[in-house]
C-alpha positions as CSV (number, residue, x, y, z in Angstrom):
1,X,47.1,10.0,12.9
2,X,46.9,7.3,15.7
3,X,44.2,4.4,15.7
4,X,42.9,2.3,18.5
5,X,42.0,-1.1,17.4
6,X,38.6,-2.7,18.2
7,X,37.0,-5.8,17.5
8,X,35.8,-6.6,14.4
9,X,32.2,-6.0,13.4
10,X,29.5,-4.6,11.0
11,X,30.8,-1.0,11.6
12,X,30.5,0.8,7.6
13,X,29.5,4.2,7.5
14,X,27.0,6.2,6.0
15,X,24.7,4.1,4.8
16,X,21.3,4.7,3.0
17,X,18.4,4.3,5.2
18,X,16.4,2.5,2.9
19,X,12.8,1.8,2.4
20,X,12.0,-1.5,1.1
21,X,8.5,-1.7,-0.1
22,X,7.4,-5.6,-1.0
23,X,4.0,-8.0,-1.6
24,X,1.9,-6.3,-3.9
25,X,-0.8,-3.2,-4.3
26,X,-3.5,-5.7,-2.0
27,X,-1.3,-6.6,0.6
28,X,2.0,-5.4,1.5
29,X,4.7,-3.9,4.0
30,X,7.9,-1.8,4.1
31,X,10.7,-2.5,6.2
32,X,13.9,-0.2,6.3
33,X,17.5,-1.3,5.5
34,X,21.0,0.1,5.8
35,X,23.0,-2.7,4.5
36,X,22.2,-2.2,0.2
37,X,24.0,-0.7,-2.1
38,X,25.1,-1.8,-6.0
39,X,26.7,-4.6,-7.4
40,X,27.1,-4.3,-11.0
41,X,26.1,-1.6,-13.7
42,X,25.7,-3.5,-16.9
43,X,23.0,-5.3,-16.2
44,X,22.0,-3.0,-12.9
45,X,21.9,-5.4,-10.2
46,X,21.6,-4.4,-6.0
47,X,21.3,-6.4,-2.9
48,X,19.8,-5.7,0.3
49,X,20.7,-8.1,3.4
50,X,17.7,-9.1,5.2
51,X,17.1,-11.1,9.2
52,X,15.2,-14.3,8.5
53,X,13.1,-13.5,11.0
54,X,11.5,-10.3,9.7
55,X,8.5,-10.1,8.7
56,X,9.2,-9.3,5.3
57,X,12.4,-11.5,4.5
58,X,9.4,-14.3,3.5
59,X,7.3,-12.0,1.2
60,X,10.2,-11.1,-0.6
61,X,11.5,-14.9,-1.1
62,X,7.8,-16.1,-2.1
63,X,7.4,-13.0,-4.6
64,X,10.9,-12.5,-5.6
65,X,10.4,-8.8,-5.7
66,X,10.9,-5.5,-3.2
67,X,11.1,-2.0,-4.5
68,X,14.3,0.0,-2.4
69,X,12.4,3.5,-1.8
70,X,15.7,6.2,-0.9
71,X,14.7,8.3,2.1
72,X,15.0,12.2,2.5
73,X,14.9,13.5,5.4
74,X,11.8,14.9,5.7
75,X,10.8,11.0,5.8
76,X,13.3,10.1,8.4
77,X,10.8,8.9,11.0
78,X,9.1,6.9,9.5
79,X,12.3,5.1,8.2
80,X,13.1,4.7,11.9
81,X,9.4,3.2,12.5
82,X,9.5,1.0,9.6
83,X,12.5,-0.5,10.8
84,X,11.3,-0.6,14.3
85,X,8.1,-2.4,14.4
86,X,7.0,-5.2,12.4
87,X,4.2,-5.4,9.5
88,X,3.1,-8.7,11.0
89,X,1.6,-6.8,13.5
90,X,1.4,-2.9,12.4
91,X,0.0,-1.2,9.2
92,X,3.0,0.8,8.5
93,X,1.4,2.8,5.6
94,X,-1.2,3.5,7.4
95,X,0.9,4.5,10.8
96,X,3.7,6.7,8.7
97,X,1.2,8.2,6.0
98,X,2.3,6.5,3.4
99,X,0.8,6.3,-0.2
100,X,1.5,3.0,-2.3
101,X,1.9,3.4,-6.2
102,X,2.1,1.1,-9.0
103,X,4.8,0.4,-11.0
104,X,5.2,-1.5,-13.9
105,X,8.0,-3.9,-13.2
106,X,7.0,-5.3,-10.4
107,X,3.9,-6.0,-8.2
108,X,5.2,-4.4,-5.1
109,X,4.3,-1.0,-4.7
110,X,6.7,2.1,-4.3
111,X,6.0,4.5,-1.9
112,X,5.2,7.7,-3.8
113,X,6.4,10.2,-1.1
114,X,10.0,8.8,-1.7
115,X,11.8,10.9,-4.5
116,X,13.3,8.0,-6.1
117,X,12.1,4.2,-6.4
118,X,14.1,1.7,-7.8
119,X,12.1,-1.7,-8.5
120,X,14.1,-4.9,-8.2
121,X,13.3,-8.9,-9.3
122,X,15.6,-11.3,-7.0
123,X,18.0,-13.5,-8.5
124,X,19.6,-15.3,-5.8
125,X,19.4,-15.6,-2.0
126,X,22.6,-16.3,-0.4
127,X,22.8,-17.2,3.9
128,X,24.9,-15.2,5.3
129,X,24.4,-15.8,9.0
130,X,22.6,-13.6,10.7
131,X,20.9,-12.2,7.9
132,X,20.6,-13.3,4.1
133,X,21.8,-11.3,1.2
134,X,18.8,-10.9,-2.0
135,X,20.5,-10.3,-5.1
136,X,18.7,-8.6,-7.4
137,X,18.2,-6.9,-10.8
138,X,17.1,-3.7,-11.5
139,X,14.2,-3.7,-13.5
140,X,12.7,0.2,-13.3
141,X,13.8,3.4,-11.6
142,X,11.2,5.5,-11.0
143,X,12.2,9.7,-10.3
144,X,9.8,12.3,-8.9
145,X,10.0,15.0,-11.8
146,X,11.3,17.6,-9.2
147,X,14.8,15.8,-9.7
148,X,15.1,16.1,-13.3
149,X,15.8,19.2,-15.1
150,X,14.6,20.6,-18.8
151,X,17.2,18.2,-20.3
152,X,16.5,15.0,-18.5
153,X,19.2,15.2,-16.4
154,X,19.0,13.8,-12.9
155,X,19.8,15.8,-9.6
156,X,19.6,13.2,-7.0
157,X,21.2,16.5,-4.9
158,X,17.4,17.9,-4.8
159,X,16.0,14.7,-3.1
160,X,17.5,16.1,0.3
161,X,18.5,12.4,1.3
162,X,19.8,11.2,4.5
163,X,22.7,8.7,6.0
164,X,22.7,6.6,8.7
165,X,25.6,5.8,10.4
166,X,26.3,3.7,13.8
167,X,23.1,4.4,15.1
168,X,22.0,7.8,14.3
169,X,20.7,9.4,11.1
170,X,22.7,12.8,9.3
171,X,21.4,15.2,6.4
172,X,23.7,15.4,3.6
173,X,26.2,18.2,3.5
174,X,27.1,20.2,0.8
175,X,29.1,18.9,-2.4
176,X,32.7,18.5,-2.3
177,X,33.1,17.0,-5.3
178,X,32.0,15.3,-8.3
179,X,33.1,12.0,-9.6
180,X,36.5,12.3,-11.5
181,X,37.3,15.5,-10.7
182,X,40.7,14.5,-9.0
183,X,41.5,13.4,-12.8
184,X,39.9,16.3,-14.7
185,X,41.9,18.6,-16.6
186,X,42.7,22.2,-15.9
187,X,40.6,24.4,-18.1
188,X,42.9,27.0,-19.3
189,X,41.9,30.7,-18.8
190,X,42.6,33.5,-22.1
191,X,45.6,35.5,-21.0
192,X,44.0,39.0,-21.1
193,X,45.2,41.3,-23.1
194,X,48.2,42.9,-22.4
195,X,48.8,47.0,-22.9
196,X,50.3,47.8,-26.2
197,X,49.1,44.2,-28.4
């Protein structure tokens, strides 16, 4: 396969489109993200990378706390809008129909429409440049019971989530895989039985 080689830039595909509820039940705001994702897994810990300039980046450095709110598709416009206009000027909750709800970790609200909320306390703020990375730990995931089956398993495949990727926004396709299958064993199938045994 032959490549053409362009400048270097922010060009990582798919990304989450994410919601990132901050300030507290009274007063707050949601802005959307792509650049998030984890960091470490024991303890939890995320990062989102945020413009100074937004409205939000100084709610979430004076309260050191934002809830990321993963978006399905069915809230994929108002992702868009949240990312579009700012809360300094715009009650996005009240443009996109969205519900705030309290969680215990933290005094931003989650957006209860969202299938999964994952509530995060800052640890560090590092400037990047054009934008500056929050480190954070995760305190509390919150799931809608849809996504968990009679065992308390988690199916984050039921959330119908979406990607964003150089500009546009995609549904997720179907599974083609699941983690470590590349590695798994063979199961081995009972030779049936033959005539005569």
């Amino acid at each position: 396969m032959s490549k053409i080689k362009l400048r270097g830039g922010a060009l990582l595909a798919p990304l989450p489109p994410v919601m990132v509820s901050c300030g507290t039940m009274e007063k707050s705001n949601i802005l959307t993200v792509a650049w998030t994702g984890i960091l470490n897994t024991v303890p939890p810990k995320t990062y989102i990378a945020v413009r100074p300039r937004r409205h939000s980046h100084g709610i979430i450095k004076e309260s050191g706390e934002f809830v990321l709110n993963l978006t399905p598709t069915s809230l994929v416009r108002a992702a868009d809008y949240c990312g579009m206009y700012t809360g300094a000027k715009v009650d996005k909750w009240k443009a996109c129909k969205l519900t705030p709800a309290a969680a215990e970790e933290v005094s931003a609200p989650m957006i209860a429409e969202c299938p999964l909320s994952i509530c995060c306390k800052v640890t560090a703020v590092q400037e990047m440049g054009s934008h500056d990375l929050f480190f954070a730990d995760i305190v509390g995931v919150y799931a809608d019971e849809a996504l968990m089956d009679e065992k308390g398993k988690l199916h984050l495949e039921r959330a119908d989530l979406c990607a964003y990727a150089h500009g546009e926004y995609f549904a997720l396709g179907k599974r083609i895989g699941t983690f470590g299958f590349s590695a798994a064993k063979k199961k081995k199938h009972p030779q049936k039985n033959q005539k005569g045994r």
